[in-house]
N, C-alpha and C positions, 0 to 999 in steps of 0.2 A: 415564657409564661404559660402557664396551664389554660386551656378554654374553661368558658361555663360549666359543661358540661364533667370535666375532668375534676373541676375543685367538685361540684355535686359527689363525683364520685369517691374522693378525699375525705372529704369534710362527715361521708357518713360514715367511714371508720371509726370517730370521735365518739361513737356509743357504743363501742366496744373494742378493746386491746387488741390489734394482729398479736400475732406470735413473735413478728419481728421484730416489732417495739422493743422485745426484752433478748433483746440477742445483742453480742457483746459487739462493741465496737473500740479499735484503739482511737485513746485521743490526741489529738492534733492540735497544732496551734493554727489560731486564723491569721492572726500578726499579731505580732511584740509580746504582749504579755496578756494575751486574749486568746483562749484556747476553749476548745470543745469537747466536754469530756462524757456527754452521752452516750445512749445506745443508738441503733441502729435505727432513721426515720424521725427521731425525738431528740432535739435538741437540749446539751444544760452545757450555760457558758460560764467560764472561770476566767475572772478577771484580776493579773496579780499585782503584789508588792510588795516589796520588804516589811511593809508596817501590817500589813494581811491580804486577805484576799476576798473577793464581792463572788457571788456562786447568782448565777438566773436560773432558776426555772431548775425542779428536783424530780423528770418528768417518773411515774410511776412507783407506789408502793416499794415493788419487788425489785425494782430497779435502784435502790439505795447505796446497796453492795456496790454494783458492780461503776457505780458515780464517783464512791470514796474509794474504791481498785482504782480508778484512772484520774485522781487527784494526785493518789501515792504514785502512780507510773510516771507522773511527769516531775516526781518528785520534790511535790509538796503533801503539805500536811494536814489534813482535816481539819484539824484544831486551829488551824491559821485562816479558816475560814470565818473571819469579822459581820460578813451580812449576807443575808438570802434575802431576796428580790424575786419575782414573779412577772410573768407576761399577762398570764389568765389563772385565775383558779379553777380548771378543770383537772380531774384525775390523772390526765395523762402529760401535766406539767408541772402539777403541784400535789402528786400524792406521795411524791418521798422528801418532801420538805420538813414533816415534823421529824421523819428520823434523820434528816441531815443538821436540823435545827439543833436535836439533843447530841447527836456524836459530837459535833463542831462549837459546840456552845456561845452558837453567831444568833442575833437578832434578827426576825425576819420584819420585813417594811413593805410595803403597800398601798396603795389607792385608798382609801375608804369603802369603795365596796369592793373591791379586792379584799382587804381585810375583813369582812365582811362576812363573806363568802370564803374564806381561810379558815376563819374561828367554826365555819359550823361545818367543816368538810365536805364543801363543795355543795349542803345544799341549799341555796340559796335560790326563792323563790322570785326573783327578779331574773336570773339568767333566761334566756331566750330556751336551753335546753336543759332546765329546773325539769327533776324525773326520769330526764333520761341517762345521762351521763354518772357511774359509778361515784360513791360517795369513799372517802379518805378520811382518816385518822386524823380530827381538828388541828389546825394551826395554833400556835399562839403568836400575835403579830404586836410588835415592841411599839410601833410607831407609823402612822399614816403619813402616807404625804400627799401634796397637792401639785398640781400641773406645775410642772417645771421646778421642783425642787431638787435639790442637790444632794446625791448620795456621797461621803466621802469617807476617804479610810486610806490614810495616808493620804500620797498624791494622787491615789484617783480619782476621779468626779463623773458619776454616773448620772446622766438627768433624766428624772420621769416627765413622760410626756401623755397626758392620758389620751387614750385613743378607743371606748366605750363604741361596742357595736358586735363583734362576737360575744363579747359577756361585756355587763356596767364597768367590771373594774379593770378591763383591758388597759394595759398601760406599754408601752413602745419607751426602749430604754437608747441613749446617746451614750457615747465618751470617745475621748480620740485614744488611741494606740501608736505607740511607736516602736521600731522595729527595722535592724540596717541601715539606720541615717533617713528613714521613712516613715513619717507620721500618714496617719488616715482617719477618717471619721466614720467609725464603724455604729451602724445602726440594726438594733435588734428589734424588729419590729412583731408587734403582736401579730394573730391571728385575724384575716380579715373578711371571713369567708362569716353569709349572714344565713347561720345555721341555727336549727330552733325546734324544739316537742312541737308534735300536734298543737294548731289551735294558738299558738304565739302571730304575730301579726306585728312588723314593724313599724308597719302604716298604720297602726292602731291610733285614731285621732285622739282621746283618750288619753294616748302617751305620746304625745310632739316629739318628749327628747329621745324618744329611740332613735328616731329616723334625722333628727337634725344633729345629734353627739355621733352618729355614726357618720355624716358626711364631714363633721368638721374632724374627726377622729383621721378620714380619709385627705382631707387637705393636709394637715398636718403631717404624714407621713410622707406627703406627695413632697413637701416642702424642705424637708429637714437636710444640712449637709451628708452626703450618703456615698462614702467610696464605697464600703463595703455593707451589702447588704446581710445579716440571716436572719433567721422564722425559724419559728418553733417547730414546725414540722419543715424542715430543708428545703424538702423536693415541694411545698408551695410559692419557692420564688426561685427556683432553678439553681439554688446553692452547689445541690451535690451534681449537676452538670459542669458545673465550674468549679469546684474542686478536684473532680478527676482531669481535666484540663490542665490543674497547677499538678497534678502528679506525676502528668503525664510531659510535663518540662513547660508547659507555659506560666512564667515567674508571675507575673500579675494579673492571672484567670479571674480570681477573686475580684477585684478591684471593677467596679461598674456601677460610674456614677450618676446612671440614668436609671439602675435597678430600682430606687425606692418609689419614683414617681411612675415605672412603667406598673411594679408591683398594687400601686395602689389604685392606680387606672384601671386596671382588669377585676381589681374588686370594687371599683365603682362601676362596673358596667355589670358583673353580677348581681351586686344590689337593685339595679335601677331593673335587672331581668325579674329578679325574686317581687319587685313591687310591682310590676305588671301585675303578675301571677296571684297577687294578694287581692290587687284592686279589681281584677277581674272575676275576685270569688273561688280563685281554684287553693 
């Protein structure tokens, strides 16, 4: 798990693109019918089925190509993409969702302020980092949903979990996978790192539910069944350590069912750093 100090130094890339974000990656499957077909750093996961397919997260504009290149390489179909789902509406996880939206002619679904913040491309003046972070080509979002509702499309069943504290509409997505006679409970969890413009204030009394939606945002992930953890950006919960692991011949690298609660442990301890820092006036 990354120190304080490392996500600090993570989490400030979020206001602006590396180069690497848009560099090709092939994609891979995580287990059974749960595959990763991002670029390089940025995760977007393809979850399938004969009856279609659920798409998370379309991170980057520019990055649209080369998302529907590595749908076709595992050979499926664009068009067979039924729903787009979201972790966070910030540019670098939801700026190529309106063009995956129109090629695929799938409905995109959301939080309420997730959607929110989709419709007006990303600016929305409730995110912690409202200003800073690049704005995107508006979403059009079919349908909100609320904690714990059920995404389906065919036999899959994706449940949103809202999880509000890197942005309101943070939402942490479940479903089980299966894959060689081996089920798993694979957990995409959002972003949990409490980053923010000038002048934002978690502890802002003012706003209670900042700082109480983000610790219950944090129980909740701590909680949830979790063989397989990823994150929108990989390398914040040690994913791509452990996928060169399984590449490197260990069969169930992936599989670490202590990941979600250590994951959300170290961003509770982040947090509780960043409210010092607040409360003390810096």
């Amino acid at each position: 798990m990354i120190p304080f100090s490392g996500a600090l130094a993570l989490a400030s890339t979020l206001f602006a693109a590396p180069a690497v974000w848009s560099e090709a990656q092939a994609p891979y499957r995580i287990h059974g019918n749960t595959w990763n077909v991002g670029s390089r750093g940025l995760a977007s996961i393809l979850v399938t089925s004969d009856a279609g397919h659920v798409l998370i997260d379309a991170p980057l504009a520019q990055n649209a190509e080369l998302i529907e290149a590595n749908v076709r390489a595992l050979g499926f179909r664009v068009e067979d993409i039924r729903v787009i789902l979201n972790s966070h509406a910030h540019f670098d996880h939801a700026g190529g969702i309106a063009r995956l939206a129109r090629d695929s002619g799938a409905e995109v679904r959301a939080s309420a302020a997730g959607a929110r913040a989709l419709r007006s491309g990303g600016d929305d003046p409730d995110d912690p980092q409202h200003g800073s972070a690049d704005p995107y080509a508006p979403v059009q979002v079919a349908a909100t949903l609320a904690d714990g509702d059920v995404v389906r499309v065919g036999d899959l069943a994706l449940t949103a979990h809202l999880t509000p504290g890197h942005t309101p509409g943070s939402t942490t997505w479940t479903w089980r996978s299966c894959g060689q006679a081996t089920c798993f409970d694979i957990v995409y969890a959002d972003s949990l790192t409490a980053l923010s413009a000038k002048g934002y204030r978690y502890s802002d009394p003012a706003h209670p539910e900042r700082l109480a939606g983000f610790r219950r945002g944090l129980a909740v992930v701590a909680g949830l069944p979790c063989d397989i953890l990823v994150t929108p950006h990989p390398e914040a919960s040690g994913f791509d350590q452990r996928l060169a692991r399984r590449e490197a011949g260990e069969a169930d690298a992936l599989v670490d069912r202590g990941a979600c609660r250590r994951y959300a442990e170290a961003a509770g301890q982040r947090l509780d750093a960043r409210i010092e820092l607040e409360r003390a006036g810096k």
